[in-house]
Each structure stands twice: as C-alpha cells, then as structure tokens.
C-alpha positions in Angstrom: 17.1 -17.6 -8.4 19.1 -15.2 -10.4 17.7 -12.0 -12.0 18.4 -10.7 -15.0 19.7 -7.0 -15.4 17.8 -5.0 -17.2 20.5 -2.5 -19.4 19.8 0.1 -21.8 20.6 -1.7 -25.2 19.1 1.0 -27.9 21.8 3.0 -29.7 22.1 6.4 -29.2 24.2 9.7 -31.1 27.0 9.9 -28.0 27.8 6.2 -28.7 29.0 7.2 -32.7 32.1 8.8 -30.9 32.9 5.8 -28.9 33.1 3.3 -32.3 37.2 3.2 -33.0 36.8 3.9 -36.9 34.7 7.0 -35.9 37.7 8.7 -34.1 37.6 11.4 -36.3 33.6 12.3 -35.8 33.7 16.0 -34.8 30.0 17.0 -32.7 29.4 20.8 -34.5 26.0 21.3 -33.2 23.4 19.9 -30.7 25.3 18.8 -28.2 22.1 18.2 -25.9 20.6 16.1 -28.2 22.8 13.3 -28.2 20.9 10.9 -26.0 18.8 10.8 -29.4 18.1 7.7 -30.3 19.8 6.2 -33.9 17.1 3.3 -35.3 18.5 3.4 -39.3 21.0 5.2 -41.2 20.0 6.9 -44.5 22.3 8.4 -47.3 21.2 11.8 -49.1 21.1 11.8 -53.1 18.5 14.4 -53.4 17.3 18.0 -52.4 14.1 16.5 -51.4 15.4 13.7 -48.5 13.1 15.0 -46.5 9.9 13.5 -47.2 12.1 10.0 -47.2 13.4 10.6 -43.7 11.7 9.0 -40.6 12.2 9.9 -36.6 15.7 8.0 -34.9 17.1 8.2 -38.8 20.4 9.0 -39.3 21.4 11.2 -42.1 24.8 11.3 -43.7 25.9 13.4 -46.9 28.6 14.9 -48.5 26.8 18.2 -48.9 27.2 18.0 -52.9 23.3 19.9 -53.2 23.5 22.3 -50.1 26.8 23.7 -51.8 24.9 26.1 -53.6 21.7 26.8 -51.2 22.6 27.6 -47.5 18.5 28.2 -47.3 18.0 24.6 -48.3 20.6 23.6 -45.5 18.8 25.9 -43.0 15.4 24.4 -43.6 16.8 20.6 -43.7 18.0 21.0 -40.4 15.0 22.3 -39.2 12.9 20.3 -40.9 15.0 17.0 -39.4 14.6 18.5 -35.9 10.8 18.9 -36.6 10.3 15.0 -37.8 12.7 13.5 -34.7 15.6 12.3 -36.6 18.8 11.0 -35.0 21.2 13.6 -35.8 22.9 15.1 -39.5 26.5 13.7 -40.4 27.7 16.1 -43.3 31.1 16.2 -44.9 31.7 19.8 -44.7 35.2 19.6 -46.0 34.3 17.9 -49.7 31.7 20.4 -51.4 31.3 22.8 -48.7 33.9 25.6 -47.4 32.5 24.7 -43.4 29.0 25.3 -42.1 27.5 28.4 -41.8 27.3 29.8 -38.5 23.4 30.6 -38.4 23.1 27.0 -39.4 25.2 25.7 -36.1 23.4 28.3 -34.1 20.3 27.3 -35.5 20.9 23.0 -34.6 22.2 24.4 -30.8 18.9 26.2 -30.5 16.8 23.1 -31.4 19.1 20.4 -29.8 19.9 19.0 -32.8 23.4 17.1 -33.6 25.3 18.1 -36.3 28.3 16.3 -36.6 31.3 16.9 -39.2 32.4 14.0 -41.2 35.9 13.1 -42.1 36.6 13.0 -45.8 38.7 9.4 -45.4 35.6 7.4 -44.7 33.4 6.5 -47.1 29.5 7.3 -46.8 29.4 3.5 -46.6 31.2 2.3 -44.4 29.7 4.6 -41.8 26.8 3.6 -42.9 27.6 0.1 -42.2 29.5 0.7 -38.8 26.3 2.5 -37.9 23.9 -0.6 -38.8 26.3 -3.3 -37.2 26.2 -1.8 -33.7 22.4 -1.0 -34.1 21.8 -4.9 -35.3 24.1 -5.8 -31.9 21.5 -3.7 -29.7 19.0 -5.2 -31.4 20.2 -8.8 -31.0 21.1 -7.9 -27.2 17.4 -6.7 -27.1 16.3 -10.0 -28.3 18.0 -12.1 -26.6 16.7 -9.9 -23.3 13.1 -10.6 -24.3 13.9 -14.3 -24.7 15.9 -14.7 -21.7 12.9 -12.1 -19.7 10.1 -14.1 -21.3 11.7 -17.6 -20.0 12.1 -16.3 -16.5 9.1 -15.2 -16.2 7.3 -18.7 -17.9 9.0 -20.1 -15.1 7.6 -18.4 -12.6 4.2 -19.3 -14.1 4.8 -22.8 -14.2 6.1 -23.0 -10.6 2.6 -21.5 -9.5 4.8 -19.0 -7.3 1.6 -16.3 -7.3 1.4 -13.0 -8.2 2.7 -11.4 -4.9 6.4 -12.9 -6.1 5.8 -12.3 -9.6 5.4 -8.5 -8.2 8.7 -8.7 -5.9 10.5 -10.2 -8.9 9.8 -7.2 -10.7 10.5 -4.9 -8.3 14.1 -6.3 -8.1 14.3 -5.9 -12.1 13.5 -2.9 -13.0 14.9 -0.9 -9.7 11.5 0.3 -8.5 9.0 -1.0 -6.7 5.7 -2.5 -8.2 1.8 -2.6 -7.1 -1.0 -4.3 -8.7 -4.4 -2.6 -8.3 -8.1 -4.0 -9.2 -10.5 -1.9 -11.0 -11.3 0.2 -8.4 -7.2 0.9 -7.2 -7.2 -1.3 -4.4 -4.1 -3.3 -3.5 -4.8 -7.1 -5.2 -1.2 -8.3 -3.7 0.0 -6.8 -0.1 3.7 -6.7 0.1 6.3 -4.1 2.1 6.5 -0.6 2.5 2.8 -0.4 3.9 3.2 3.5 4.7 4.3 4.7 1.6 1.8 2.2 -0.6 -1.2 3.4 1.3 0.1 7.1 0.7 -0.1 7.0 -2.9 -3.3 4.9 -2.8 -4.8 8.0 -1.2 -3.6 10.1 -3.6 -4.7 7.9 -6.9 -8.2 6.6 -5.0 -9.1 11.1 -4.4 -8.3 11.4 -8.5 -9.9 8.1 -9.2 -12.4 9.3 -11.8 -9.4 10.5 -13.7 -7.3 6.9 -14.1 -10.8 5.3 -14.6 -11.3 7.6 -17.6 -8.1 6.6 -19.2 -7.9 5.8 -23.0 -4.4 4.9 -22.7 -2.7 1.5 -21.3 0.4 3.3 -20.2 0.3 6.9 -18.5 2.6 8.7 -16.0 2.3 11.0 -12.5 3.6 13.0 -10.0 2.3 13.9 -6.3 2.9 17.4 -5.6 3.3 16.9 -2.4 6.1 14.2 -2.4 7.6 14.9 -4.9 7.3 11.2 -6.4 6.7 9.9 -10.1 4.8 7.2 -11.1 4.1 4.9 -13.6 1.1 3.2 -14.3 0.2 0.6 -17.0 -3.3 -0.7 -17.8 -3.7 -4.4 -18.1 -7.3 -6.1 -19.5 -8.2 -9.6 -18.7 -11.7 -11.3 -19.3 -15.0 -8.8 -20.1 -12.5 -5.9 -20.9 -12.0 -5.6 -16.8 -9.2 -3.7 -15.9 -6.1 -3.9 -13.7 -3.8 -1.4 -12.8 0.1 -1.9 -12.5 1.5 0.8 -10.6 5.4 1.6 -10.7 7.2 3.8 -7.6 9.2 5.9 -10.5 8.6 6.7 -14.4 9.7 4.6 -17.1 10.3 6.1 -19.9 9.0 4.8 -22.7 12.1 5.1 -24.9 13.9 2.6 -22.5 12.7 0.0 -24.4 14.0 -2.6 -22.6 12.7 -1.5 -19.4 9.1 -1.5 -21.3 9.8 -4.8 -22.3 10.1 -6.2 -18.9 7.3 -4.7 -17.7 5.7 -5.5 -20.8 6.9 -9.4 -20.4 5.7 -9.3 -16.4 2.2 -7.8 -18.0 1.5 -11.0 -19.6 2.0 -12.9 -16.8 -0.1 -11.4 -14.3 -3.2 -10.9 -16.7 -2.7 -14.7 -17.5 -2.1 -15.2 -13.1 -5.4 -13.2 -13.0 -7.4 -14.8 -15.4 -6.4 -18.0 -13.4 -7.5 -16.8 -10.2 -10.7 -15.4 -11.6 -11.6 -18.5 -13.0 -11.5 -20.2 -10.2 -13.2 -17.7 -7.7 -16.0 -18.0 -10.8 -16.6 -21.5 -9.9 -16.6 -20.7 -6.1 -19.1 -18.1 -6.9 -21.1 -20.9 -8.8 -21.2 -23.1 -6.4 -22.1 -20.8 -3.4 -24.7 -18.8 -5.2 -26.1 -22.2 -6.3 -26.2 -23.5 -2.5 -28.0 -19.7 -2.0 -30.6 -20.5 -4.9 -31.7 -23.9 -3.3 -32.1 -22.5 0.0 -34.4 -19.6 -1.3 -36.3 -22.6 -3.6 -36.8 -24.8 -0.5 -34.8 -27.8 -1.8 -33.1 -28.8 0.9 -34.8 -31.5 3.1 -35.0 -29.7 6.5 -33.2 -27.6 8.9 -29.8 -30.0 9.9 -29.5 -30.3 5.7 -29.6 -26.5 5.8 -26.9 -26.1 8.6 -24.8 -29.1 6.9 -24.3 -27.1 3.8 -24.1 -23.9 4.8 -20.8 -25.0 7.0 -19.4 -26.1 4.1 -19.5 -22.2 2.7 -18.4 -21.1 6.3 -21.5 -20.6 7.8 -21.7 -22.2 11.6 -24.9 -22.2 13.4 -25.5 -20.8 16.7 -23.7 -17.7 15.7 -25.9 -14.5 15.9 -26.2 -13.2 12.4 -27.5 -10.3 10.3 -28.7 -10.9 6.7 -28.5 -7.5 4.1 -30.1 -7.7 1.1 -29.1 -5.3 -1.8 -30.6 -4.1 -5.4 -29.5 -1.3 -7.4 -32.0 1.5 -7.9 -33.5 1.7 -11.2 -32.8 5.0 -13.1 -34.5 7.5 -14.8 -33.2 6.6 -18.0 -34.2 3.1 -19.1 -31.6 0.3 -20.0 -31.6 -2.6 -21.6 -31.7 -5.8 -20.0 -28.4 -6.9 -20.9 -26.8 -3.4 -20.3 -28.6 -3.6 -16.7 -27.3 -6.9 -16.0 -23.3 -6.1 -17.2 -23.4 -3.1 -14.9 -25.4 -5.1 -12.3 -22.8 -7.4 -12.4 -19.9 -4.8 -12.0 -21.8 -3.3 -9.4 -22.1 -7.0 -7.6 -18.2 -7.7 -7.9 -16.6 -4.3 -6.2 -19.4 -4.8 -3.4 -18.0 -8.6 -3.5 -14.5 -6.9 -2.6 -16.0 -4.0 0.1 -17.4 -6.9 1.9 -14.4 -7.4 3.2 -14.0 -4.1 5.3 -17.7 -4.3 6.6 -16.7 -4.3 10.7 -17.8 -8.2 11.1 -17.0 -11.0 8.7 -19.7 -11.3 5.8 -21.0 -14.2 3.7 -21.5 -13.0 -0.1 -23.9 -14.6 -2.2 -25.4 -13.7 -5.0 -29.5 -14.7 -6.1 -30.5 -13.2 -9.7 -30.1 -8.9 -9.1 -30.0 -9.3 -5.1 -27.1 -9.8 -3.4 -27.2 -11.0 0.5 -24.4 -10.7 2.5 -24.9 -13.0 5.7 -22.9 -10.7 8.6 -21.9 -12.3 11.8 -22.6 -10.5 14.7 -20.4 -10.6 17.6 -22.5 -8.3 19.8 -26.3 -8.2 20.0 -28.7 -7.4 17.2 -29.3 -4.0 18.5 -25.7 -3.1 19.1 -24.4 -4.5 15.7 -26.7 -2.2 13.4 -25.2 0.7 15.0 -21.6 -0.3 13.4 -22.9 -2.1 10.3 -25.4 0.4 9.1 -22.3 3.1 8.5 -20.5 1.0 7.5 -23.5 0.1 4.6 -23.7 3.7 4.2 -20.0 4.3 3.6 -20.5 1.3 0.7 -23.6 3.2 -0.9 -21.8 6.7 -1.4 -18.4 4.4 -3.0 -20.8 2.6 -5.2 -22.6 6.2 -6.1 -19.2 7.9 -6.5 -17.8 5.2 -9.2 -20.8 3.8 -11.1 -23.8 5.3 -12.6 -26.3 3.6 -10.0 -27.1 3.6 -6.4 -27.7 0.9 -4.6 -30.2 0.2 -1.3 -29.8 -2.3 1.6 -33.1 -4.3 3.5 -31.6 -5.9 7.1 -33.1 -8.6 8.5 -33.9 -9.3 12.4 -31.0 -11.1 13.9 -31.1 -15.1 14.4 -28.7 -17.6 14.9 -30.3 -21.1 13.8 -29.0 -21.3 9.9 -32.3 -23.0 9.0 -34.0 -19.8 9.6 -31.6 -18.3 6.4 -34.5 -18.4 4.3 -37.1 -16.3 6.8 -34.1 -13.7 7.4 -34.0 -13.5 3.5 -37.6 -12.7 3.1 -37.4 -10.3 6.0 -34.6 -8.2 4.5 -35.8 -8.7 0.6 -39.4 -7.5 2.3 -37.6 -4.3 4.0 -36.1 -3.7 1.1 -39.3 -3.7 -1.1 -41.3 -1.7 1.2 -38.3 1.4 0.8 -38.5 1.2 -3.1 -42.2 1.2 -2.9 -41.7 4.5 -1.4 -40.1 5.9 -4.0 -36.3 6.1 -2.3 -32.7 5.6 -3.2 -29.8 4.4 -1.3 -31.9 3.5 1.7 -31.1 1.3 4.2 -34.4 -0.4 5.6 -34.6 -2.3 8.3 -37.2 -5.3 9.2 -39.8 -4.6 11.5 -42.4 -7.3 11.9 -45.8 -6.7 10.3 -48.9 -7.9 12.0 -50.9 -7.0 8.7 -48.1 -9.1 6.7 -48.2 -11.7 8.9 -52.2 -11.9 8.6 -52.1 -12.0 5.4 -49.7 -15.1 5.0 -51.8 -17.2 6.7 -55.0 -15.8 3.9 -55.1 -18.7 1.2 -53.0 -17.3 -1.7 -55.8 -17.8 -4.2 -58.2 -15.1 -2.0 -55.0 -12.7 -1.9 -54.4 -12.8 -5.8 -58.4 -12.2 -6.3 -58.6 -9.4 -4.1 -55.4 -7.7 -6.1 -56.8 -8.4 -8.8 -60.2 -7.0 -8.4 -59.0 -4.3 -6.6 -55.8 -3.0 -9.3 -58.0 -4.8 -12.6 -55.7 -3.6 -15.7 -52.9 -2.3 -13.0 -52.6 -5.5 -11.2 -50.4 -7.1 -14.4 -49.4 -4.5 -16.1 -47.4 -5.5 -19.7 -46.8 -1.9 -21.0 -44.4 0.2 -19.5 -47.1 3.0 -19.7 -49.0 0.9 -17.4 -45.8 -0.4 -15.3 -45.4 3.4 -14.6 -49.2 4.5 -13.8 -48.5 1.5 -11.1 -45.4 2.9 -9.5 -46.7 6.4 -9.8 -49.7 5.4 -8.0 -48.0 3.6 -5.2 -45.3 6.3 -4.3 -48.3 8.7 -4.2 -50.0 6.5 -1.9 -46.8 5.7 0.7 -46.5 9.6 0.5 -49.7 10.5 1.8 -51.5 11.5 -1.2 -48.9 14.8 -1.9 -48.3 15.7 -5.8 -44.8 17.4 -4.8 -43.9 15.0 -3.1 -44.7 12.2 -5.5 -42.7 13.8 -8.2 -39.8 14.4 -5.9 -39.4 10.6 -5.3 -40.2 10.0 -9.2 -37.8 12.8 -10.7 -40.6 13.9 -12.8 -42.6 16.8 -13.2 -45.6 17.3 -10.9 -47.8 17.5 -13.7 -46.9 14.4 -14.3 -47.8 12.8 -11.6 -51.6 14.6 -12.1 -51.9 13.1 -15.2 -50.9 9.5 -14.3 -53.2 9.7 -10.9 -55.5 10.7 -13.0 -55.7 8.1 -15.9 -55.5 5.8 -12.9 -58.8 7.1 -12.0 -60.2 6.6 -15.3 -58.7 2.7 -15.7 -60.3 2.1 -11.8 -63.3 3.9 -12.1 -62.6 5.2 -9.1 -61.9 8.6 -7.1 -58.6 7.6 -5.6 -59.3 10.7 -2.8 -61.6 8.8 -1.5 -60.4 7.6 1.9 -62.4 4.0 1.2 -60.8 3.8 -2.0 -57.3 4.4 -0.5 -57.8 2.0 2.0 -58.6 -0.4 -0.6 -55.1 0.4 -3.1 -53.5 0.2 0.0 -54.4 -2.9 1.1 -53.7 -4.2 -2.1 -50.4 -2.8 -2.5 -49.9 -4.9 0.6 -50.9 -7.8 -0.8 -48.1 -7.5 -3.7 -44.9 -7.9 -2.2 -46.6 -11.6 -1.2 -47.7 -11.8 -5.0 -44.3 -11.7 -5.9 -42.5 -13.5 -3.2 -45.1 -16.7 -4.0 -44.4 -16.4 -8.2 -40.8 -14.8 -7.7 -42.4 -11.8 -9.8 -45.5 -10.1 -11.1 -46.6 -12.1 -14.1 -49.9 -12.6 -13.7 
C-alpha cells in the first residue's frame, strides 16, 4: 500500500522571489518574516486600506498617497504588522524618492516584509501572478484532501482497525501517533513501549489539566525530555472524548499536515463509534444474563452454569464477587444527572477491571456494578491482593470524578449457581458500610446469625415489626423524613455519639440534635433508652431484607 506524502502546499512571501516574472522583486525590509503566509492579494486606492486589509493579504501600491505623508507610511506598516498581513509590495521608484530609513528600520524591527516593486510590471499582473500560484496551492491542497480522504475510506472499508489506521498515520505525517480514552489510557498498543508509557506518566500526573480543555487541538512540552507534543480532541457519542496524541507539534499553519490529521480524525471517531456500538450490545446482553440471575429466572443451578459459560464464567473455579455503588453527596442531584455520571463512573471502572491482579467478570445491575474475580489462590489469600488493588481503584475514581465509590466482597465459592447468594452477600456488606455512614469502604461479608434468623421469619411478621417499630420513618416520601431516617441510623451504628454522627453526615452537630430529636417526637419515644435502641436496632436490621424482598423501600 502506498502512502501519500504529506508537503507543505500554502504559499508563502520567500516563494514571490522564486516566480521568473518577479526577477526583479527586491526584499527592503523584514527579512524574518518571509515564511509569512500570502492567502489574497489586494491593490491600494485609498489612505484608509487599512480597515479593508485582512491577515495573509498581500498589499501592493504605487505609493501615489504616502508621497506626501511618511507618518501615514509609518503607521500603515505598523498597522499591517499588527493585523497579520503577508508582506507590503510598494513601487518606491514611481511617486516616492526611496523609503525612508525609519520606515525599513521600523518593518526589520517588527519582521515585517517590505519588498520594492519594479516600475515595468503592472500592479496587475502581480496581482495575477500572485493569485495563480496561490489557486495551484490551493488545487494541490485539494487534490491532497481528496486523495487523503480516499485512502483513508479505504482503510475503513477493509475493516483494517484502528491500531493500522494509527501506524498509517504515523508513516504520514513523520511522527508517531497514540490514541487515548477519556481517562489517557492507551486504546491501541503498538511499538516504542518505553517511550509511550513515559509520556503517559507525564500527561496521566497533569490529567486534571487536559480533562479541563476547552480546545480540540492544544500543544506540550516535557521539561524533562525535552519533547513536544500534540494533542487533538476527538468527540464521539454522549460528547465522550478521545485523545490523539502526536510525538512532535504540528503547527497549525501546516495546513496540510492539519488536514491529515484532520482526515485520520474522522476515521477513528467513526472506528470508535463502531466498536462502541458493539461492546453496547455485549454490555446488553451480559447485564441482561446478570438481571435474570438476580430475578431468579433461570430454572435451576446447571441453567445457571450453562449461561454463565457462555459470558466466560466456568464453574468449579474459586471466585470473589465485589459489589460497587457510588456514594451519595452532600449536594443533591437529579436523577438523570446521577445516572449520566453513574454511568461515566461505571465505564472507566469497566476499563480498570482489567488491571485488578485476577481476571474479572463486569456486569452491570441498575446503580451496582459486580465484578465476578477469579481467584487463583484461596479466599483468604486473594483479599489480601484484591482489596489494594480495590483501594488503588477508589482513590483513581475520587481523583477524576466528583464521587467516590465503595466495594461489598462476598465469601468465596466456586459453584456458579451460588452467583446469586454471593450477590446478596456483597450487596449486604455493602449496605451495612453505608448504613454507617462511610465512604470509599471496602466491606467484607461476614455471616450474620441475626440475618440469617431473620430470613427464615415470614416476611409479612418482618414488614409489621418495621413498621410498627419506624411508623412514619419506616416509608418515608419526603426527603425531610428520608434524612431523619439516615440521621437516625448513623447515630445508632455510631453508638449513640452527636460528633460522631455529624462527622459521617458532613453536617453540623446541631444538626444531628435536632433531627434525633424530632425523631423522638414522630416515635414518641426516648431514643436513649437502651429498650428503645434495641428496638431501632432491630428494625434497622430488618431493612436491608425489606429491600432485598421489594428491590427497595416503597412501602
């Protein structure tokens, strides 16, 4: 497959002296700023060109109205320099007896071309010299995009994948390309693994930065190497972000350059929106498989481990199961703001799974997620690698989003039709730490014999004892009474101390006397009282079963 080279087709100031009929161009002034850039010619037939002129323009004259006002001169080639135009082409010899000295020492100072025009060519033809080779560089620059866009179709057609689309690139534009995911981890591994996890370093330490960026294209340089980079921004579906990351700056005059890149651009967020697609309907179908489990619709244990083989699972295997939920804030959100950020949340610790130290299972049931770890050690000895590792997850999550997140562990087991028991284990851990009043806990399962009591209680004597117990508490519809609830059962688990309470709340301990004490007045009861602890208590016990059996308080 051939590549096309990508060369630098714009027209620029140095390139008037190498057009044959120009042989008589004479550079006065500004000899830095030839690599300016020439995008349209303009004639001058009045003192006040200025406000006509645009940046890249080209202006030529025969100096009939600065004849008489060197000022005016002065300030137009200032005021040119200022805007960003090309360069100045003036026929000093017609109306003017040369250009003033402070005027060429003025254009050196600001890098800005003056160039003396020959009387024997007419304003015109320069002017249409000047436009022919700017219409070839702009055909050539055409023809590029077609030629880049065609190449690169093809390479979408032929289903080649991004990791070729990236080397493809690379070989274009002379540098070597890396695409990143939201969070600026490597989507497609290719060579040069050193030097790729080098900069990864660097960007993933400043990563607040390039998340905050209003831009789509930026550049970088590491201090320590010495190297620049480029980095565009690409968006596919829900406004998520990519990164493309270039081992050397592009600048954004070299239009063609941009081109490609922006050609390749279009490519991958259309290769990404394909892959995502279709990891959507995976994530379908396995979360649906999840869902069932949890609802009991399977007919028995060997349906169970027939499934669950088909999403990897193999039974006999000693496994783990983690259930996680993101702490609720302070401030409140809305339900569909919740859920968006849930989601976010969900999908990096989708891609973290990955690097837990034993291969995980990731499924997803409303705002838990369970990742089903397989052990290849003992119970005991596999919490001691896969709690860090849990822990390293929590302070990434805490670090990037505004949330924090809290694991419940199962006990180990290694018959799959005992997925749904591990579930309840670790979604009951997990419960009992937010009942506490904690954040980014990890709680592990330890068996209950009060729990286990009460599951074998008829549910309808459970829900009348919370009831009776909790009255207006037990359901509560306001958020008012939703927080008397909470308040009172963090006060409880923390053994009746105000400071405490309010430490786990992150509200003011007068606070938490007021709520305790409207709870009094809704109970009718003096919550000191060790008789009337015991019974809250017991209650509180009783709703975690509440829930599990209605899949929520609703009365």
């Amino acid at each position: 497959m051939s590549f096309i080279e990508v060369r630098q087709s714009i027209m620029k100031v140095s390139e008037l002296f190498q057009i044959p009929v120009f042989n008589d161009f004479r550079l006065v002034a500004g000899s830095e700023g030839t690599e300016r850039e020439i995008c349209n010619v303009n004639m001058m037939d009045a003192p006040d060109i200025i406000d006509f002129l645009k940046p890249n323009d080209f202006l030529i004259t025969t100096g009939y109205h600065l004849q008489r006002d060197p000022t005016l001169f002065y300030n137009l080639v200032e005021q040119m320099a200022a805007r960003g135009c090309a360069a100045l082409g003036i026929k000093s010899r017609r109306f003017l007896n040369g250009i003033p000295n402070e005027i060429i020492e003025r254009a050196d100072q600001l890098h800005f071309p003056l160039i003396d025009l020959p009387n024997s060519l007419a304003l015109v033809d320069i002017t249409n010299q000047t436009l022919t080779r700017i219409l070839d560089a702009r055909t050539k620059e055409l023809q590029f995009a077609i030629d880049t866009h065609q190449q690169f179709t093809e390479h979408m057609v032929s289903g080649e994948g991004i990791d070729r689309l990236l080397k493809r690139l690379s070989d274009m534009i002379g540098f070597q390309a890396l695409l990143l995911d939201s969070y600026f981890k490597q989507v497609a591994p290719n060579s040069g693994t050193e030097k790729r996890e080098g900069v990864l370093r660097h960007i993933q330490a400043l990563e607040q930065i390039f998340l905050g960026l209003s831009t789509n294209k930026s550049a970088f340089s590491i201090i320590e190497t010495r190297q620049t980079y480029s980095l565009f921004v690409l968006h596919t579906y829900r406004k998520k972000r990519y990164f493309l990351l270039i081992n050397g700056l592009l600048p954004q005059t070299d239009r063609l350059l941009m081109l490609t890149v922006e050609q390749a651009s279009n490519v991958l967020v259309f290769e990404l929106m394909k892959d995502e697609a279709l990891k959507q309907t995976e994530r379908k179908m396995r979360d649906a498989f999840f869902a069932n489990l949890l609802r009991g619709s399977f007919s028995g244990g060997e349906e169970i481990i027939s499934r669950a083989k088909e999403f990897g699972l193999v039974n006999g295997l000693t496994y783990v199961l983690v259930c996680g939920e993101l702490d609720m804030n302070k401030e409140p959100l809305s339900f569909i703001t919740f859920q968006l950020e849930n989601n976010d949340v969900f999908d990096y610790l989708e891609g973290e799974a990955g690097l837990l130290p034993f291969p995980a299972h990731y499924f997803v049931n409303d705002h838990t997620c369970a990742l089903i770890c397989e052990l290849t050690m003992t119970w005991e000895n596999g919490l001691h690698f896969l709690k860090p590792a849990l822990k390293e997850i929590q302070r990434k999550i805490q670090r990037i989003f505004p949330h924090t997140i809290s694991f419940g562990l199962s006990s180990g087991f290694t018959d799959l039709a005992d997925l749904p028991d591990a579930f309840r284990e670790a979604a009951g851990a997990l419960h009992r730490g937010k009942q506490a009043g904690d954040h980014s806990f990890i709680q592990v399962y330890q068996a209950s014999g009060l729990t286990d009591l009460l599951r074998r209680m008829p549910f309808e004597e459970l829900g009348k004892i919370y009831r009776d117990t909790l009255q207006d508490l037990a359901y509560p519809e306001k958020d008012e009474d939703r927080a008397l609830l909470q308040t009172l059962t963090v006060y409880l688990e923390s053994n009746c101390q105000i400071s405490e309470t309010a430490k786990k709340l992150y509200v003011h301990r007068n606070t938490v006397i007021y709520r305790i004490e409207k709870c009094e007045h809704l109970l009718g009861k003096d919550i000191k009282d060790p008789e009337t602890t015991f019974q809250l208590r017991f209650a509180l016990r009783i709703r975690p079963l509440i829930e599990e059996q209605n899949g929520g308080i609703d009365g």
